[in-house]
Every structure is written in C-alpha cells, then in structure tokens.
C-alpha positions as CSV (number, residue, x, y, z in Angstrom):
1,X,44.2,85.0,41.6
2,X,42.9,88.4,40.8
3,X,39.9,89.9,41.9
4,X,36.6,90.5,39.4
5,X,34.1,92.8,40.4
6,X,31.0,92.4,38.6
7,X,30.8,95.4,36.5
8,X,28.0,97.7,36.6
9,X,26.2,100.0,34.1
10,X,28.2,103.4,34.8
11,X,31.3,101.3,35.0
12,X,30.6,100.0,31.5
13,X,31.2,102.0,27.5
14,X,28.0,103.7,26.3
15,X,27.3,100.6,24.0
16,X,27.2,97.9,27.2
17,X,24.8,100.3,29.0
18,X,22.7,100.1,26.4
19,X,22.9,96.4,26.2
20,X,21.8,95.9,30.0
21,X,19.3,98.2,29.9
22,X,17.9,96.1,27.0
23,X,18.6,92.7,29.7
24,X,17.0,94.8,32.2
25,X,14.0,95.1,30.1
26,X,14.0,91.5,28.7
27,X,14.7,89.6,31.6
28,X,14.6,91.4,34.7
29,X,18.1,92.0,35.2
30,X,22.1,91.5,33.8
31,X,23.1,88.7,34.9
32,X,26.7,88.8,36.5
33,X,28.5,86.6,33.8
34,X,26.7,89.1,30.9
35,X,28.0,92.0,32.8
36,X,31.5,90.6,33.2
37,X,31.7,90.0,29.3
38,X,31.2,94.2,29.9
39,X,34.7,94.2,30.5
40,X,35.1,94.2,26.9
41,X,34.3,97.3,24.7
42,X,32.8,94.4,21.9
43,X,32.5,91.1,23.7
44,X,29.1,91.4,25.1
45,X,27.7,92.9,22.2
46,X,29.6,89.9,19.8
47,X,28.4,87.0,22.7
48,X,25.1,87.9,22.4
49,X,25.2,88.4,18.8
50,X,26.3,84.5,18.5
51,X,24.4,83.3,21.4
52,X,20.7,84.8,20.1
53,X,21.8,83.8,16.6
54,X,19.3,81.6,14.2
55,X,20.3,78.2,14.3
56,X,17.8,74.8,13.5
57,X,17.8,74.1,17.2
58,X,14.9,74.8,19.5
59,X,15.3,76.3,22.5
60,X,15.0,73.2,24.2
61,X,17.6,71.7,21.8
62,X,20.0,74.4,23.1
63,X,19.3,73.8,26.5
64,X,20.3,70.1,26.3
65,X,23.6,71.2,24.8
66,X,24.2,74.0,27.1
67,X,23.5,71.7,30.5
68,X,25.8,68.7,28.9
69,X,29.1,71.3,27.8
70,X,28.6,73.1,30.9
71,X,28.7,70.1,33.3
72,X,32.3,69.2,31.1
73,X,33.4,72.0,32.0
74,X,32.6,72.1,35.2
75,X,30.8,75.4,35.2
76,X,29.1,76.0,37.9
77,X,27.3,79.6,37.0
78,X,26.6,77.9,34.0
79,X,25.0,74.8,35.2
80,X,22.7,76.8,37.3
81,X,21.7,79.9,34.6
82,X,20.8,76.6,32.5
83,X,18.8,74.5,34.9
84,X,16.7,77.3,35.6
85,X,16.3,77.9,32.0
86,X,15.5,73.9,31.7
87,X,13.0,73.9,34.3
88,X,11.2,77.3,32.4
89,X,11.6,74.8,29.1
90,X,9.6,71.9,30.6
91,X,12.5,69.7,31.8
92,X,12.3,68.1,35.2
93,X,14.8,67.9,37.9
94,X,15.8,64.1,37.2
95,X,15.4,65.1,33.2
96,X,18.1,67.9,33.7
97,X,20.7,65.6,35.7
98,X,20.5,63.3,33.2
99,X,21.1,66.0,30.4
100,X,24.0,67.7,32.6
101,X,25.4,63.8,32.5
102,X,25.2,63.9,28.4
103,X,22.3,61.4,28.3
104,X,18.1,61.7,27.8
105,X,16.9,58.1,28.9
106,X,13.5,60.0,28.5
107,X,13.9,60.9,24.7
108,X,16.1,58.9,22.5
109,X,16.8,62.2,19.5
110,X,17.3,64.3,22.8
111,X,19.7,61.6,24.5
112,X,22.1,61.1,20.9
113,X,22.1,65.3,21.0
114,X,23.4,65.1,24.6
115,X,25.7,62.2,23.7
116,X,27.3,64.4,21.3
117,X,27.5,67.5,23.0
118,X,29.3,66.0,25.8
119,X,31.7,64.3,23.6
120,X,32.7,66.5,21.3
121,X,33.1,69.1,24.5
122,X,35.1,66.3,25.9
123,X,37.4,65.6,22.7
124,X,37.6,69.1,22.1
125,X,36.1,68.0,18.6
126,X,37.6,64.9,17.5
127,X,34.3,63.3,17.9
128,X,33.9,59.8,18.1
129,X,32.4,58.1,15.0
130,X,29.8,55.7,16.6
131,X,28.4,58.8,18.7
132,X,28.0,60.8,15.7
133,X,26.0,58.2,13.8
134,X,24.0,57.6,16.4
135,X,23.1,61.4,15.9
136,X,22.1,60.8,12.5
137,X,20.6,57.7,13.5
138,X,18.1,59.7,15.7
139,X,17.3,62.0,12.9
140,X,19.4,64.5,13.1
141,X,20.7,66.8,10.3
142,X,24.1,67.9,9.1
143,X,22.5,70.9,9.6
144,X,21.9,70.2,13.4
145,X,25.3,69.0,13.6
146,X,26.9,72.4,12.6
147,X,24.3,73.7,14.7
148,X,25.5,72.2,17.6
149,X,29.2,72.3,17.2
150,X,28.9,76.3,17.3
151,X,26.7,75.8,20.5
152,X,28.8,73.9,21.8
153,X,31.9,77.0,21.3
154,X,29.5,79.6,22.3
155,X,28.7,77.4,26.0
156,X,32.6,77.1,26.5
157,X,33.3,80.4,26.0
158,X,31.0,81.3,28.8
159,X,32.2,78.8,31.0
160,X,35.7,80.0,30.4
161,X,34.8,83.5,31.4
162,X,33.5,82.2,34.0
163,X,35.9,79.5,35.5
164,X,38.4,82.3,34.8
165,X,36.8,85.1,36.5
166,X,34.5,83.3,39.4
167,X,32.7,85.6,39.4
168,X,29.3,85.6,41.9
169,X,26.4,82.9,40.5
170,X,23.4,85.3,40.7
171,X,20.6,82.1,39.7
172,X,19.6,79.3,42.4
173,X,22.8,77.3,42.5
174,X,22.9,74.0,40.8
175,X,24.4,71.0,43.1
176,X,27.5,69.0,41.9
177,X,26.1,65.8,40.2
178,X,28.1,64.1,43.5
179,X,26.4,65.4,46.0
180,X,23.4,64.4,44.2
181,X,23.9,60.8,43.1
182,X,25.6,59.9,46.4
C-alpha cells in the first residue's frame, strides 16, 4: 500500500492554507483527515462546503448519524473525531456505543434515526421499508429523511478517504465495539 503523509500548510495550494488557518482558528488545529482532503486543489474546500451545509438536523442529529455510518464502515478515525464530538454534544459513553451500534434505547426518535442511518449505510440505499416507517413513525420528516441520506454520503466519503489513506487518528482513539462488549 502506498504511503500518505499528512499534508501540511506549505505543502498545500494557497486556497487549502487558507482553509486550515480558518481550522486553526476555529478549532484549535487541522485535523489529519481534513488535511489529507488537502491533497486535492478543491476537495477540502467542496467537503467542508457539504459537510457545514444547512440541513433540518441538529448537531446532535448529525452526530447520531455520523457514529452509526462510521461504525459500518469501520472507520476508525471517524469513530473517534465523532465520539469526542458526542461526548462535547451531551452523549454518554454507553449512549455513543449504542449510536455506533445504530440503536438509542435511551430516545426512541434518536434510536429510528440511528436505525436508518445504519441501514441505509448498510444497503448502500435500498433501505428497508419497515425501518423507514418506523422513521416516520417517530416523527420524522421527508425533510429529515433527505437530510439524512446526504449525511449519510458526506460520512462515507470521509471514511473512505480514510480507510483508503490510514492516515494517523489525531483524536483519543475510539475502541472496536468488540473489545468493548466482550
């Protein structure tokens, strides 16, 4: 497999070191799997676009989705950007295995959200009927479904980029759900 290097800001175009210096400012620093989307003149610029886009769910919303799609895909940098992002959105440690699981015993709209994200991620779409009516069982929209469909594509392409690349997780690292329930 070849090699990836996280890039950094003299490495990058004019346009991605203006981008991290904006992550720099907003959250401390760029985190690896932002900087490797740097490798791209326009990805980091169009990932971010997507990613801080307006959509109808909250950020805690987004983070059950993001914790579900990344556990199907077995994303490890992923899994452990989002729990720390769940823990700084009120979820507890046993609330986020659950959500990385694609369930919410704790909240029944939150649990048919995670349902779905982790099947449709699983199905690659073709999502099964009872799960989605549960979804609009809970109270969810066809607004939120949309919603979370595109979620759901911006989380895998992440996960991609970073099963692809393996690049180093720079975030406290999330345990496999194995080692955990064993």
């Amino acid at each position: 497999m070849s090699t990836f290097n996280v890039p950094k800001r003299e490495g990058v175009s004019i346009e991605n070191q203006a981008i991290f210096d904006n992550l720099e400012k907003a959250v401390g620093f760029v985190p690896n799997l932002f900087a490797t989307y740097a490798y791209s003149e326009h990805a980091l610029g169009n990932y971010l676009a997507l990613s801080n886009a307006k959509t109808s769910l909250n950020a805690k919303q987004k983070e059950v989705v993001n914790l579900a799609v990344s556990q199907v895909n077995n994303c490890l940098y992923c899994l452990s950007a989002h729990t720390a992002i769940a823990q700084m959105n009120g979820f507890s440690g046993d609330q986020i295995l659950e959500l990385r699981q694609g369930r919410a015993t704790f909240d029944a709209k939150l649990d048919a959200l995670a349902q779905l994200a982790k099947n449709i991620t699983e199905t690659r779409g073709a999502t099964d009927p009872t799960i989605l009516d549960n979804f609009f069982a809970a109270g969810w929209t066809k607004e939120n479904l949309i919603d979370t469909i595109v979620l759901v594509g911006d989380k895998t392409i992440s996960n991609y980029i970073n099963n692809t690349t393996e690049i180093p997780i720079d975030f406290p690292i999330a345990q496999p759900l194995e080692t955990i329930e064993a």
